[in-house]
N, CA and C of each residue as an Amber inpcrd file, in Angstrom:
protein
   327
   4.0340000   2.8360000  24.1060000   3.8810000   1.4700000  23.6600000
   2.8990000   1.3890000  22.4830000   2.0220000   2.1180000  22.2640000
   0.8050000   2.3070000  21.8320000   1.5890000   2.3170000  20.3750000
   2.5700000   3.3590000  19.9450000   3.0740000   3.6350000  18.5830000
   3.9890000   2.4620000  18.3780000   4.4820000   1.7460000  19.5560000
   5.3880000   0.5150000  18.8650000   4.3840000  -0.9920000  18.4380000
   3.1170000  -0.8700000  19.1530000   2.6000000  -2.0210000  18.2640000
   1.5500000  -1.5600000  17.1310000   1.6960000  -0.0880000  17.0690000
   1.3010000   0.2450000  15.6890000   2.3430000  -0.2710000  14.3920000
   3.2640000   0.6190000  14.5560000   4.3030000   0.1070000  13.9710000
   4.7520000  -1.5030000  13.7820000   4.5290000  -2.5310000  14.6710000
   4.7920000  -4.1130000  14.1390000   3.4740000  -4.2720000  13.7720000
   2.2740000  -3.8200000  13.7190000   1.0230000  -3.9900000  12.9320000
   1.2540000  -3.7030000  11.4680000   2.1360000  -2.6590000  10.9750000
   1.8130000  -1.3550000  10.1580000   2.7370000  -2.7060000   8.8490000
   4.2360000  -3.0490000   9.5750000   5.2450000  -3.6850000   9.1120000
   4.7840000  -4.8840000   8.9010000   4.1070000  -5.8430000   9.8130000
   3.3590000  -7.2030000   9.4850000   2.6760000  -7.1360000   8.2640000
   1.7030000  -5.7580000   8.0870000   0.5040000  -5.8130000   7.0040000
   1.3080000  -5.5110000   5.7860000   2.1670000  -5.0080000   5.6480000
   3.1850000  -4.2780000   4.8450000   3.8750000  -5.7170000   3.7340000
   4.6700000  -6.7260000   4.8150000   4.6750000  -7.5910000   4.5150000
   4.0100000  -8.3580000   3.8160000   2.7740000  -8.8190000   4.1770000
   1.2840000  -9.7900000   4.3500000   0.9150000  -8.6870000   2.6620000
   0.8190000  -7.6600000   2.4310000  -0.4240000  -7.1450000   1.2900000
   0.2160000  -6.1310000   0.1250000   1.8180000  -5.6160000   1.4800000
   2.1740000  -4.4690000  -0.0870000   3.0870000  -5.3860000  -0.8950000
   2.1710000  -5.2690000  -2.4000000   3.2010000  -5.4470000  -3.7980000
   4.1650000  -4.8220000  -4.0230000   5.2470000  -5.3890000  -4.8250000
   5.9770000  -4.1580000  -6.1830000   5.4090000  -3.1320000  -6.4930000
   5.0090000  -2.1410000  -7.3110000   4.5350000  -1.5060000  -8.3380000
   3.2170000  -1.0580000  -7.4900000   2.9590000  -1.4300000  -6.7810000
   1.7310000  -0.9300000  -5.9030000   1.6390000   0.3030000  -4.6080000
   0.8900000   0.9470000  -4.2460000   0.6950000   1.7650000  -3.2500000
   1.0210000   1.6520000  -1.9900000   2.3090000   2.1820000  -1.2980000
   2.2770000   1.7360000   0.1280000   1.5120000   1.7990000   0.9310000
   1.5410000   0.4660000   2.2040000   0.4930000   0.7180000   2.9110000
   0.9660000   1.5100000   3.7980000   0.0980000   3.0380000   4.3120000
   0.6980000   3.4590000   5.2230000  -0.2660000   3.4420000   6.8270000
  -0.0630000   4.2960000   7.7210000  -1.0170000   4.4770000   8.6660000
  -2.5930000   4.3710000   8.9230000  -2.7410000   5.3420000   7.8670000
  -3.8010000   5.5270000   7.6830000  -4.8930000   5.0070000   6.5100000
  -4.3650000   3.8090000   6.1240000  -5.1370000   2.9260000   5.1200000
  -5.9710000   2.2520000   5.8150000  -7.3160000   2.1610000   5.1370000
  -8.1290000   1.3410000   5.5670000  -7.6750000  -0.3630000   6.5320000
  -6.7630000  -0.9470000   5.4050000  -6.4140000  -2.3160000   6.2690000
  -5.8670000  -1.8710000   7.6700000  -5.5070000  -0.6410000   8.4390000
  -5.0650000  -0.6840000   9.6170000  -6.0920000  -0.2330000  10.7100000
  -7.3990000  -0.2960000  10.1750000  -8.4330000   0.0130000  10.9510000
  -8.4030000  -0.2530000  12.3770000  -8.0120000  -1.8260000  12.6290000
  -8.0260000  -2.5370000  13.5930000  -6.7770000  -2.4310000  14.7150000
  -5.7760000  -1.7970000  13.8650000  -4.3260000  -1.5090000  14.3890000
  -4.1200000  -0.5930000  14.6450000  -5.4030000   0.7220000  14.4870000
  -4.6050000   1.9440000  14.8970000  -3.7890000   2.2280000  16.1520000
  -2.8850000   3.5790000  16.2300000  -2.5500000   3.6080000  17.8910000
  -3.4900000   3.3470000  18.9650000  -4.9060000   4.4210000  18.5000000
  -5.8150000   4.1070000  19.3550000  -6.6770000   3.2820000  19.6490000
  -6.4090000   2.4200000  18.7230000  -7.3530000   1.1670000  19.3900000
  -5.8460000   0.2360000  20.7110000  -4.7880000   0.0570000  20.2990000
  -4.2310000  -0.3530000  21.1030000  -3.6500000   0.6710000  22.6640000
  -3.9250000   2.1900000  21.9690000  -4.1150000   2.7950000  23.4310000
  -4.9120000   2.2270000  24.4340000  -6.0430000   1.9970000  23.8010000
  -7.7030000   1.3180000  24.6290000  -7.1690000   0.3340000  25.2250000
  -6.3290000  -0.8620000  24.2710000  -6.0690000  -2.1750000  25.2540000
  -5.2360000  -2.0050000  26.1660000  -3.9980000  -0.7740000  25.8040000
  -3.0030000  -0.5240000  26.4800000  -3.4650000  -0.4250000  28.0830000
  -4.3860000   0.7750000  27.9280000  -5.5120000   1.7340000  29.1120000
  -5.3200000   0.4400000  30.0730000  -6.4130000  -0.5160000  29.1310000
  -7.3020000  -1.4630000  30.3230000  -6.1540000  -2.2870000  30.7120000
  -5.1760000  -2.6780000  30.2430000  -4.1850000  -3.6800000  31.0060000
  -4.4520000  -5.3390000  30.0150000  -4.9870000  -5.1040000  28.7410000
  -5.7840000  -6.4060000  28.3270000  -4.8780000  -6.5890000  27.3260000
  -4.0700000  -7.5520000  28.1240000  -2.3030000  -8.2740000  27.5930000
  -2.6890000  -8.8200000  26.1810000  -4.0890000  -9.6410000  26.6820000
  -4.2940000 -10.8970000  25.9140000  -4.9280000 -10.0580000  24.5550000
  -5.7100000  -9.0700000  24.5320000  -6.2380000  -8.7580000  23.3410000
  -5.0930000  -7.8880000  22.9150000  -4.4240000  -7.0550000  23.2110000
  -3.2450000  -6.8080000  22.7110000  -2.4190000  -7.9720000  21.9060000
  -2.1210000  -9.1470000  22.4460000  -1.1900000 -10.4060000  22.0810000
  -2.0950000 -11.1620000  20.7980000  -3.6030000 -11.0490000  20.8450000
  -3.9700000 -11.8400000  19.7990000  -4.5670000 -10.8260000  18.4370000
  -4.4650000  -9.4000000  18.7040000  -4.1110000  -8.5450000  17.9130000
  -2.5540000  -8.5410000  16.7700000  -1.0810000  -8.7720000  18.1600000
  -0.3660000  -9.0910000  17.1100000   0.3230000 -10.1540000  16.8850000
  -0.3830000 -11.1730000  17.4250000  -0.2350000 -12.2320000  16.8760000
  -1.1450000 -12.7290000  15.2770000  -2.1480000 -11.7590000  14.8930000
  -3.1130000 -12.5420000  14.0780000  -1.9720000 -11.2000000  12.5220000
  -1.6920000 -10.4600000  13.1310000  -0.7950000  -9.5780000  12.1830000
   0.7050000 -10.8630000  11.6780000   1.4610000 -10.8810000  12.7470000
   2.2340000 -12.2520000  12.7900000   2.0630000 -12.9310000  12.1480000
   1.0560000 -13.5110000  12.0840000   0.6360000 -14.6440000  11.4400000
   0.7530000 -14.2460000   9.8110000  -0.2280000 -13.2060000   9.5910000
  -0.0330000 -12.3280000   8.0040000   1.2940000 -12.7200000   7.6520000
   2.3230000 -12.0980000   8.0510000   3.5120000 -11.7080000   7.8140000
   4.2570000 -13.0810000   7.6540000   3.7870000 -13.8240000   8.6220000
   4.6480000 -15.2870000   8.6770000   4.3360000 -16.2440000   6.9160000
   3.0610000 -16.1000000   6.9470000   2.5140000 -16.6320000   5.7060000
   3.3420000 -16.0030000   4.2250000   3.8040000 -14.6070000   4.1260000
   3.9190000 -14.0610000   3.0810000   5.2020000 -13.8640000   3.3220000
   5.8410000 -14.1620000   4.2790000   7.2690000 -14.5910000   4.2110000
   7.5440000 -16.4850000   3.7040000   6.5530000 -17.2050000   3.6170000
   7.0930000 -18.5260000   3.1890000   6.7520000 -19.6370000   4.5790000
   6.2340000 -18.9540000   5.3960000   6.1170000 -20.1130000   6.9840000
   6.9750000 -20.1890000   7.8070000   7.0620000 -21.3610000   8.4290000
   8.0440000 -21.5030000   9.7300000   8.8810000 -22.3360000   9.2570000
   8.7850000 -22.7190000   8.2340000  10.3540000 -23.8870000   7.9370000
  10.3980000 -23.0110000   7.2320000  10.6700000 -21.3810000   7.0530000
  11.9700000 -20.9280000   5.9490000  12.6070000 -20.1610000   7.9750000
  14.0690000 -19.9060000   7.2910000  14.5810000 -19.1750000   8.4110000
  14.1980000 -18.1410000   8.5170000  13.2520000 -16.9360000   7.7890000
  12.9500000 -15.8840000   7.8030000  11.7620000 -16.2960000   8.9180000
  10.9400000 -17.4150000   8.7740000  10.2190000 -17.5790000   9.4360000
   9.8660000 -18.7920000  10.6170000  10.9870000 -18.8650000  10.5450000
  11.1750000 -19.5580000  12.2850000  11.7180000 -18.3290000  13.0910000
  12.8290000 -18.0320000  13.0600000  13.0530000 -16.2390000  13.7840000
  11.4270000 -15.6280000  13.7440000  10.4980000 -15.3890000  13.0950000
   9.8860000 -14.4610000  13.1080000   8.7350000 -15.2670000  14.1430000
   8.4830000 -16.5320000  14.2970000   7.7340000 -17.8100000  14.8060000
   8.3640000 -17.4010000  16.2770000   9.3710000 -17.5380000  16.6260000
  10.4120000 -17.2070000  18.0210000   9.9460000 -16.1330000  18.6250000
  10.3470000 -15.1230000  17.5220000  10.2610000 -13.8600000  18.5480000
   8.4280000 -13.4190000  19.0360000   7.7020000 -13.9770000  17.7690000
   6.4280000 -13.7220000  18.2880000   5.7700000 -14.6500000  19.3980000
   6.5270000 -15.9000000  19.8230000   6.1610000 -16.8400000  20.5080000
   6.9920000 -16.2780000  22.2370000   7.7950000 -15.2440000  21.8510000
   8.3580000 -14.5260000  23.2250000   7.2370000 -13.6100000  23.5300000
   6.7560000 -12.7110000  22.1680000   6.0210000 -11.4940000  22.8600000
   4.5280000 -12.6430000  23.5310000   4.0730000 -13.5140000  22.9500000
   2.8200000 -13.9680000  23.2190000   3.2230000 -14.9170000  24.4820000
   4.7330000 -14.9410000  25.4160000   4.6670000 -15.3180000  26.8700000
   4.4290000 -14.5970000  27.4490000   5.1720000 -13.5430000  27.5000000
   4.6830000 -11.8810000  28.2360000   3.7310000 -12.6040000  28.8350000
   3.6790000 -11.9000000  30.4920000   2.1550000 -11.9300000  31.2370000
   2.0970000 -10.7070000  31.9660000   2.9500000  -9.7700000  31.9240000
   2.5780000  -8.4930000  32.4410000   3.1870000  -7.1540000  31.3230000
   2.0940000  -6.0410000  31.5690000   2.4990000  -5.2910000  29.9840000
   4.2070000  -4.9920000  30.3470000   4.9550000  -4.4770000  31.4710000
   5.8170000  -4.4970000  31.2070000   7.0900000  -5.4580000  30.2710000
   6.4780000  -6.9170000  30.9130000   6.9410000  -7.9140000  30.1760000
   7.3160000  -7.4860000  28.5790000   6.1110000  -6.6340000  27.8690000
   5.9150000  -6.5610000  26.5720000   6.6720000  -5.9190000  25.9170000
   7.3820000  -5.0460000  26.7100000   8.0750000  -4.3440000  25.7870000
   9.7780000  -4.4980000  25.3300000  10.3750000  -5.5730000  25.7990000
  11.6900000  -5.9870000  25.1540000  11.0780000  -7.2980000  24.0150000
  10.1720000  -8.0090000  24.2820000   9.7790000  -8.9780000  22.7150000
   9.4080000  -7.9410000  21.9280000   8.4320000  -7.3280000  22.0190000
   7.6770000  -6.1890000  21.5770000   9.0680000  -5.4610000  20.6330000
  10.2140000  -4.8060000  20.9990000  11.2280000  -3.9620000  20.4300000
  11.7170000  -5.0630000  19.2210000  12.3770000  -6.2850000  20.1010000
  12.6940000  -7.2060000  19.1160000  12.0080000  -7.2970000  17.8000000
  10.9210000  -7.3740000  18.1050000   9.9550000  -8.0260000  16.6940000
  10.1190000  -6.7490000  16.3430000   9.5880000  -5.6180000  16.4040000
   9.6610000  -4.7400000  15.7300000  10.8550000  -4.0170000  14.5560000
  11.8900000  -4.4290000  15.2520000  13.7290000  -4.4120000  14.6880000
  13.6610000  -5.3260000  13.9960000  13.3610000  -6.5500000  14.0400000
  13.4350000  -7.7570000  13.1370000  12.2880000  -7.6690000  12.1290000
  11.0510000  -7.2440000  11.9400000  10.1400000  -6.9930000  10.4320000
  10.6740000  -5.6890000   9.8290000  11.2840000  -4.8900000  10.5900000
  12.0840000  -3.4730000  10.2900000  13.1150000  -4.1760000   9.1250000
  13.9010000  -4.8230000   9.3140000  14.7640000  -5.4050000   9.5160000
  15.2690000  -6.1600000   7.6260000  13.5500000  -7.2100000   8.0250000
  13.3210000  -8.3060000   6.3780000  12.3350000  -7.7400000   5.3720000
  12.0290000  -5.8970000   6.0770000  11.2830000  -5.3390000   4.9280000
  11.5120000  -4.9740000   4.0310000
């Protein structure tokens, strides 16, 4: 689980900061400090849904903004599916929103 909300971190910021003509962001760039695997291993560990959820929800949010908001259709779908992963109340819960979103920023990158 740990590498799939790296990955909708990696794709949110990707969205949210990489230009044209500019340097991809990859793994190991500074802006993913907060997103590495292992910091969400840690939340994974403890069972802490909620700091996991407002981790990628505040990525979400990036992405939602630099797609145009929630009144474009890119970003009502993207408003949806992150409003599924942030019902989740048990980690299993997390991981079919969790795939979704991930296929869908995969997807409008």
């Amino acid at each position: 689980m740990e590498l799939l909300l790296e990955t909708v971190a990696l794709f949110c910021l990707k969205l949210a900061y990489e230009t044209e003509g500019s340097s991809p962001i990859l793994r190991d760039d500074p802006i993913m400090s907060d997103y590495e695997r292992e910091v969400f291993g840690l939340l994974v560990r403890r069972g802490d849904i909620e700091g996991i959820q407002f981790r990628v929800a505040h990525c979400a949010g990036l992405a939602l903004d630099a797609i145009g908001g929630a009144e474009t259709p890119l970003g009502r779908e993207l408003q949806r599916l992150s409003a599924d992963f942030s019902s989740a109340r048990t980690m299993e819960q997390l991981d079919a929103p969790l795939i979704a979103l991930k296929d869908y920023l995969k997807d409008i990158l």
